[in-house]
C-alpha positions in Angstrom: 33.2 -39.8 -41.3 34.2 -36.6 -39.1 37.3 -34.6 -39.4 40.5 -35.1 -37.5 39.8 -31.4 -36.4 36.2 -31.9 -35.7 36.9 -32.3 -32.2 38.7 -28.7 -31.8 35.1 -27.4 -32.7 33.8 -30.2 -30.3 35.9 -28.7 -27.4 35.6 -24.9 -28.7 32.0 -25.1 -28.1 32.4 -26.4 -24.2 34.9 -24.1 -23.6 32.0 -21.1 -24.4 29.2 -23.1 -23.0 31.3 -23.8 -19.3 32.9 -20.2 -19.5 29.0 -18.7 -20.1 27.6 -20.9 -17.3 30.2 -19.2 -15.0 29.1 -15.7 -16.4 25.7 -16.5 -15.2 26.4 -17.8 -11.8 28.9 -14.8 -11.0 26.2 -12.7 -11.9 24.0 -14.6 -9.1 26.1 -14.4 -6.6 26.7 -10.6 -7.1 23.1 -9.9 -7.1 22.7 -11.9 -3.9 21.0 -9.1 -2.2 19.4 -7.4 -5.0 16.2 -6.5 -4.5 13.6 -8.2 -7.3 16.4 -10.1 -8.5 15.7 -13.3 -10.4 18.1 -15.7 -10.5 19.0 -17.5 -13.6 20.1 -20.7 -15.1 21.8 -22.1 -18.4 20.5 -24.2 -20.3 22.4 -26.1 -22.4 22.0 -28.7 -25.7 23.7 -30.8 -27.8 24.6 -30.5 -31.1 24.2 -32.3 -33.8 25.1 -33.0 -37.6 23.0 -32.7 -40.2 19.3 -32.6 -39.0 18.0 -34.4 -42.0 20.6 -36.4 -43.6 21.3 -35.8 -47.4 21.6 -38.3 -50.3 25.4 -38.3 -50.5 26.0 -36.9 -47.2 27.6 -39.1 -44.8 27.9 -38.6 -40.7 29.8 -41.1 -38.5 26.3 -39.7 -36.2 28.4 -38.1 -33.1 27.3 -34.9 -31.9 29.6 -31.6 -33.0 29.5 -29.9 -29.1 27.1 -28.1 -26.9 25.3 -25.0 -27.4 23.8 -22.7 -24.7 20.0 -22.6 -26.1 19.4 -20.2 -23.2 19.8 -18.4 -20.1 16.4 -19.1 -18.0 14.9 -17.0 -15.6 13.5 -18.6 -12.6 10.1 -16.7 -11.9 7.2 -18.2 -11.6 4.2 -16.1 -13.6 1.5 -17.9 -11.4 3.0 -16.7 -7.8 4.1 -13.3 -8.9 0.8 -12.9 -10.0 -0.5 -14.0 -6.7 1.9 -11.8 -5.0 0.6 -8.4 -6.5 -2.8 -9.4 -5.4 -1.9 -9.9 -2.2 0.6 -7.2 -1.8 -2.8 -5.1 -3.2 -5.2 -6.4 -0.7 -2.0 -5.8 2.5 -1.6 -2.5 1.3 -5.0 -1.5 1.4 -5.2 -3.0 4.5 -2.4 -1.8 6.1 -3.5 2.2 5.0 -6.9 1.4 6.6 -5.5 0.4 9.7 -3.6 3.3 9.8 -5.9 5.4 9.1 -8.0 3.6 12.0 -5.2 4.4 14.3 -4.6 8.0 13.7 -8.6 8.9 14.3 -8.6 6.8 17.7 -5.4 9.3 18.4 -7.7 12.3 17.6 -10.5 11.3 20.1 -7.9 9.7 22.8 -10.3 7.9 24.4 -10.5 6.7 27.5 -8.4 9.4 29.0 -9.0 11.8 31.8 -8.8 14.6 29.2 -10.8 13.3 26.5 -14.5 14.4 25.8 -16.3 11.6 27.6 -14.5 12.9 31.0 -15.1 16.4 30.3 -19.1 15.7 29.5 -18.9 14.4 33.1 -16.9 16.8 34.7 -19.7 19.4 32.6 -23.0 17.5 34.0 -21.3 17.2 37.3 -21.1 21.1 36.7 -24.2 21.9 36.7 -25.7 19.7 39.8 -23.4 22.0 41.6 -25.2 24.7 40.2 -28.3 23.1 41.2 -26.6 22.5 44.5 -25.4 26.1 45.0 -27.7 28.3 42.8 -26.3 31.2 44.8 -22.7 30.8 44.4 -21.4 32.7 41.6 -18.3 30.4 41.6 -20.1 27.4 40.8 -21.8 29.5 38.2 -18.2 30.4 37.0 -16.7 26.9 36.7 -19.8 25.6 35.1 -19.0 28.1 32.4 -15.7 27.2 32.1 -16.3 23.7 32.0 -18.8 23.8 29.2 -16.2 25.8 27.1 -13.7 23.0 27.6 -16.8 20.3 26.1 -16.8 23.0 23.1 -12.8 23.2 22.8 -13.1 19.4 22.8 -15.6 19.1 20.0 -13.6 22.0 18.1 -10.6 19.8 18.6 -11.9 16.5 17.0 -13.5 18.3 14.3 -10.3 19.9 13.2 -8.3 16.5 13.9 -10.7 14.7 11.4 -10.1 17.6 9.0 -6.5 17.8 9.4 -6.6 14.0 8.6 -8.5 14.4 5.5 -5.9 17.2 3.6 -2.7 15.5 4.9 -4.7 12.4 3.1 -5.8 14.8 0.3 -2.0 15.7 -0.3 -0.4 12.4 0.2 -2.4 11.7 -2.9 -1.6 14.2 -5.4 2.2 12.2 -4.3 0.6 9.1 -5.0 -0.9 9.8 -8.6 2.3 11.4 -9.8 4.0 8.2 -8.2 2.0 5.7 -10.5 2.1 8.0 -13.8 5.9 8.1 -13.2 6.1 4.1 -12.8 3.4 3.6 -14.9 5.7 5.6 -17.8 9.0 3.2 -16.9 6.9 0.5 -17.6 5.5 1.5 -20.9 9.5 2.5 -21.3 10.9 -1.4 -20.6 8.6 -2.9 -22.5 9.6 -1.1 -25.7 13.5 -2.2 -24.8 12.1 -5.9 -24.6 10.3 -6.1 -26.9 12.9 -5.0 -29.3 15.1 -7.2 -27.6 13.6 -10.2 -27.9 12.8 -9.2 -31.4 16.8 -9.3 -31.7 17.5 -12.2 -29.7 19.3 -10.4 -26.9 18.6 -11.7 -23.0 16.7 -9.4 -21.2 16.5 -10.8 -17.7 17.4 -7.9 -15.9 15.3 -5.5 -17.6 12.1 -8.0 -16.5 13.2 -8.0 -13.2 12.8 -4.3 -12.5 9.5 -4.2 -14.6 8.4 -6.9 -12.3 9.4 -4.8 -9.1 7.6 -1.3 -10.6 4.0 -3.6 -11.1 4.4 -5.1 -7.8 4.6 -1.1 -6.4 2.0 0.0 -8.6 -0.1 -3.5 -7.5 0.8 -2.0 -3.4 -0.4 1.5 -4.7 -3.3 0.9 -6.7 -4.1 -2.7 -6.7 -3.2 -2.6 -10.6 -3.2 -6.4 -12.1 -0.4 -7.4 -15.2 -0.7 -9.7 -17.7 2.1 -10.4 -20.0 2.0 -10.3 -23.9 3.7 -13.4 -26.1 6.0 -10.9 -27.5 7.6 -10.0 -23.9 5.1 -6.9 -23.3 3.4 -6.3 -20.6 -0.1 -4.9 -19.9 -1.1 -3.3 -16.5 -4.6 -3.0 -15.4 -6.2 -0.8 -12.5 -9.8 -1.9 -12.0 -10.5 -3.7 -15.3 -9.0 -0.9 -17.3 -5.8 -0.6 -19.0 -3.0 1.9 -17.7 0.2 0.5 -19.8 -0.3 -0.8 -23.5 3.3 -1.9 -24.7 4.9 1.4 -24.7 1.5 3.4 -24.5 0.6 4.4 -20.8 -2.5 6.7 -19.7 -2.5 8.6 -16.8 -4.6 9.2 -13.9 -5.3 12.2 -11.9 -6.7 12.5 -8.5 -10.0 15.1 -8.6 -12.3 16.8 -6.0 -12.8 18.6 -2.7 -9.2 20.0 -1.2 -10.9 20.0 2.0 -13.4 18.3 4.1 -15.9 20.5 4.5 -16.3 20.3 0.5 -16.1 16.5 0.3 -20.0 16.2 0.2 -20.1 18.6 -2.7 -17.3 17.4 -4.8 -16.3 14.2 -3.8 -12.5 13.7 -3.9 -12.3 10.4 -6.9 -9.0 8.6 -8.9 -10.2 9.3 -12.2 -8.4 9.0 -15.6 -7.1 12.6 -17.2 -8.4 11.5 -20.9 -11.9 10.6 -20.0 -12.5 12.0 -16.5 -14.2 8.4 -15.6 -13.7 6.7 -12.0 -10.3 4.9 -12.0 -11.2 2.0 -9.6 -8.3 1.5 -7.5 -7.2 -1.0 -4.6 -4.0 -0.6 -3.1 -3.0 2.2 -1.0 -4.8 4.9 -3.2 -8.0 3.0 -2.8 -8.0 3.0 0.8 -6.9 6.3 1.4 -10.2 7.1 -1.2 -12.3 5.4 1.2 -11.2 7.0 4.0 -11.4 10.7 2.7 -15.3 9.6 1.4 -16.5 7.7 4.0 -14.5 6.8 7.2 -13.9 10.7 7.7 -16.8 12.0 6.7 -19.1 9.7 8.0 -17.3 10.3 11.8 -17.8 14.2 11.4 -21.0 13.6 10.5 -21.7 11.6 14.0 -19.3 14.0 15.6 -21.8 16.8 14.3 -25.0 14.9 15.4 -23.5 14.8 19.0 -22.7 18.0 19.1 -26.3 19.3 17.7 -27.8 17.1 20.2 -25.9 18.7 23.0 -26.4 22.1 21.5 -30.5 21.4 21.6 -31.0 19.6 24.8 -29.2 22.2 26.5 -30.8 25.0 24.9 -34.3 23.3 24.9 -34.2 23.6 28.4 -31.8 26.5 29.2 -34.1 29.0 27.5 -37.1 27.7 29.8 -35.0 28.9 32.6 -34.7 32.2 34.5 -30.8 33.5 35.8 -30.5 35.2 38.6 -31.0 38.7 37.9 -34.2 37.1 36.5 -34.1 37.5 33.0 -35.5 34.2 30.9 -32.6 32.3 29.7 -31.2 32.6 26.6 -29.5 29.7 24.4 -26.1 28.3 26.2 -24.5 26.7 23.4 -24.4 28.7 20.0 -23.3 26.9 16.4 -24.9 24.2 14.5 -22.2 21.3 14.5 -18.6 20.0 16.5 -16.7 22.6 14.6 -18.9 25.8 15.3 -20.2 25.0 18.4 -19.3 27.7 21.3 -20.5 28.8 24.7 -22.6 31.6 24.3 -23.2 32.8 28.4 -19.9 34.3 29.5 -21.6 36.3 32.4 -22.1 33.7 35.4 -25.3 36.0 35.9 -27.1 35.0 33.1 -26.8 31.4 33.3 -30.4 30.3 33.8 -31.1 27.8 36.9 -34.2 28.0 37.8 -38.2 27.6 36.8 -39.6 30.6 37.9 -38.4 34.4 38.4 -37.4 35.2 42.1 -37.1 31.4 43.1 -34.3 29.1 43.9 -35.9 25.8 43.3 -32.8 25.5 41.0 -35.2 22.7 38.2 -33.5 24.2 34.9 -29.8 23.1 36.7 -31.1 19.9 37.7 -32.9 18.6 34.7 -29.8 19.7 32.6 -27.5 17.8 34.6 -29.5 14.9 34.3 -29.2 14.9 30.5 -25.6 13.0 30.9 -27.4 9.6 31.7 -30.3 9.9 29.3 -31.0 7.0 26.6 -31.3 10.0 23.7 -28.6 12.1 25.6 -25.0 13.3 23.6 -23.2 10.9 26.3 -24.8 8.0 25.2 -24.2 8.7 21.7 -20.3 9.7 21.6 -20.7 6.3 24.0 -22.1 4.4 21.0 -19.3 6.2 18.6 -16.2 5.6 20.6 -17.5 1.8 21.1 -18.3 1.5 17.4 -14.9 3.1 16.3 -13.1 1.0 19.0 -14.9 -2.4 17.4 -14.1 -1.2 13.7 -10.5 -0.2 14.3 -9.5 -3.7 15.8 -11.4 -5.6 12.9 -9.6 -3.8 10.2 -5.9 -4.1 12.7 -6.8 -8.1 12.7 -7.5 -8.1 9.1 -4.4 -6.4 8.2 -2.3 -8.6 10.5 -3.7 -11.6 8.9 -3.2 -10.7 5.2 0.9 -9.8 5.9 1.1 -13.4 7.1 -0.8 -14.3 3.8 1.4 -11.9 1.8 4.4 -13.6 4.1 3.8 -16.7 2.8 3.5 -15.7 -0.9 6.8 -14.1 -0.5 8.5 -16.8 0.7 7.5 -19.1 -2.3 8.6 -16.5 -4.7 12.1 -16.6 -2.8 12.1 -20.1 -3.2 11.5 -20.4 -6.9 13.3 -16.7 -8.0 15.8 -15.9 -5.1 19.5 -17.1 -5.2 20.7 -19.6 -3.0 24.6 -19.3 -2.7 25.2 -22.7 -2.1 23.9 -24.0 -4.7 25.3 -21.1 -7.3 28.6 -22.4 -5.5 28.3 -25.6 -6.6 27.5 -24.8 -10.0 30.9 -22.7 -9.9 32.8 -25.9 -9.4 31.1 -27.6 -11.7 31.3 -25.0 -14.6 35.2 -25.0 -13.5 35.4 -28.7 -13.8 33.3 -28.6 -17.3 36.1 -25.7 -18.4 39.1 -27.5 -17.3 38.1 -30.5 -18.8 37.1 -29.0 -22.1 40.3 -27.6 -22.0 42.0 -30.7 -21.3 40.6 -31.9 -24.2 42.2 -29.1 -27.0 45.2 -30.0 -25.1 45.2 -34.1 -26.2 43.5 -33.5 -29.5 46.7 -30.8 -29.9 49.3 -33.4 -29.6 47.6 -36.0 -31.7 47.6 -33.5 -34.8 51.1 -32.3 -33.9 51.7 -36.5 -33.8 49.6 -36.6 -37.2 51.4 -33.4 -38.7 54.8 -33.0 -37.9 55.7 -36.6 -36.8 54.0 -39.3 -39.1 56.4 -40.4 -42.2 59.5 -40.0 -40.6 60.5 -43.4 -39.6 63.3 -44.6 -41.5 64.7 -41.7 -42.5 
């Protein structure tokens, strides 16, 4: 049979369990607006007697109260999972897009400005040559015009390898930004796991592990997976960066500029075995784009610009000027970054086929390079067109992996993020639970002051 006091206990325990269920619901409505906040729930059991009733023990079989077994947090592993993946995938996207974006700036094409007008205004050049073989001003402006194709050529190379070291450097921020989160990682999941070893809620402490693998998932496309002790593992390509409270680190190697990129190609790698880190994210996409976007454009940048060089100079030096010397090469360098005009006396440029004559060939055939198949116009053509196909693929793609990453988001607010009206109703209800609990001390109260101080009186 239970005590007359049993029931204090009874009540005792609801008062802690109500007053603990408000705990946790103020402490979801303050973090409201946190970011990577989880919110949590209560969860509470009954309690009972004796579990396994003894030979002489006797129970009347009514529960002694409530307990809180424990406070729940409301993630779900499966979509937070998903969500680094995609938030990989949209980052990598979103840095190749940019990337995209900031070469079509360097070429500004179409503009009025932009290499493809000046090749035309330079051809155009030249058939007034051939038009005027005897004006020096023609001569002059051809000249002129042809240094403005070099300056142009000049320009884009040194836009593509301005793009590359700012790339280059944002790096070296980027490694020291995942060694850094990678090491406050390794640092909660020591804290949890001794916590948990202990007993002690460590909600919090998961949420802001959960937000530092979602940023190294956006930098590097790292993967988790959580241990049964509370630990958690991070991964970048198939390889492990955080162990518990063990972490590796990575380092970023290579060229520091772009004309050394095919020499010592710029690589994540990790600092304690010097092998290929393979990483997604933001760092993976900025990799590709120092080793191959770039590059491979200054190489095609280079071809035009050699072409150029040689068609011109093919035919040049088969001409004679008009103080009749045989002409010499026009263009001088080997590539978009070294080529220069080489003829700055209008004298010397070479127009025509034979000494003494004004039949003005040389001028004519080299105008009419501009609209040849093999010519450099047709092949910037073909690299603008290329570029301009390329860029707007990888602008869709990006575009349609935020709405996927959206949408992930979205679920993981539904499940995880606090919804004030329903942490308001659990308010009232908590208060409700509380008053009524303490309601309850109050009645069992009198009756023992009834029992105690009042029973065996009558009478006397």
């Amino acid at each position: 049979m239970g005590s007359s006091f049993g029931g204090i206990n009874t009540a005792l325990t609801s008062l802690y369990a109500q007053r603990r269920g408000l705990d946790v619901t103020g402490q979801n409505i303050a973090n409201a607006n946190t970011e990577g906040y989880t919110r949590q729930r209560v969860v509470m059991q009954a309690q009972v007697g004796a579990v396994v009733p003894s030979m002489w023990a006797k129970t009347d079989g009514i529960g002694t109260g409530v307990a809180v077994s424990a406070v729940q947090r409301l993630r779900d592993e499966y979509l937070e999972s998903r969500g680094r993946a995609e938030h990989g995938t949209s980052a990598y996207l979103a840095s190749q897009s940019a990337s995209y974006a900031s070469i079509e700036d360097a070429f500004a094409e179409p503009s009025d400005t932009a290499l493809a007008a000046q090749l035309q205004d330079m051809w155009g050049g030249w058939s007034d040559v051939a038009n005027n073989p005897q004006l020096t001003a023609s001569r002059s402006a051809l000249i002129q015009q042809s240094a403005i194709v070099a300056d142009q050529l000049n320009g884009a190379h040194d836009a593509l390898a301005r793009q590359w070291s700012q790339s280059r450097n944002s790096m070296d921020v980027y490694v020291d930004e995942v060694n850094v989160t990678a090491g406050s990682i390794a640092q909660l999941n020591s804290s949890i796991i001794q916590a948990n070893a202990s007993g002690v809620t460590v909600n919090e402490l998961e949420d802001r592990r959960d937000l530092l693998a979602m940023r190294l998932s956006e930098l590097t496309g790292a993967t988790a997976a959580k241990r049964p002790n509370g630990g958690m593992d991070v991964f970048i390509g198939g390889s492990t960066l955080v162990t518990g409270a063990v972490t590796r680190k990575v380092e970023y190697t290579g060229a520091a500029r772009l004309a050394d990129q095919a020499a010592a190609p710029v690589a994540l790698t990790w600092k304690d075995s010097g092998t290929p880190a393979e990483a997604g994210g933001t760092v993976g996409a900025m990799t590709n784009t120092m080793t191959r976007i770039i590059p491979d454009l200054a190489a095609d940048l280079d071809s035009i610009a050699q072409n150029l060089i040689g068609q011109v100079n093919a035919l040049h030096s088969q001409g004679y000027s008009a103080d009749g010397d045989t002409g010499a090469a026009f263009f001088g360098g080997n590539s978009a970054g070294t080529i220069k005009v080489l003829i700055t006396d209008p004298d010397k440029v070479a127009v025509s086929g034979a000494p003494g004559t004004r039949d003005s060939s040389v001028a004519e055939a080299i105008a009419d390079i501009g609209d040849r198949a093999d010519g450099p116009d047709r092949e910037y053509q073909e690299l603008i067109g290329q570029l301009g196909v390329v860029s707007q693929g990888s602008v869709r793609r990006a575009e349609i992996q935020g709405v996927v990453a959206a949408q992930i988001d979205a679920a993981r607010e539904g499940q995880s993020g606090v919804n004030l009206d329903e942490e308001m109703t659990n308010l009232l209800t908590f208060q409700r639970g509380y008053e009524a609990a303490s309601r309850v001390l109050t009645t069992i109260d009198s009756m023992l002051d009834q029992l105690i101080n009042r029973t065996g009186l009558v009478g006397r």
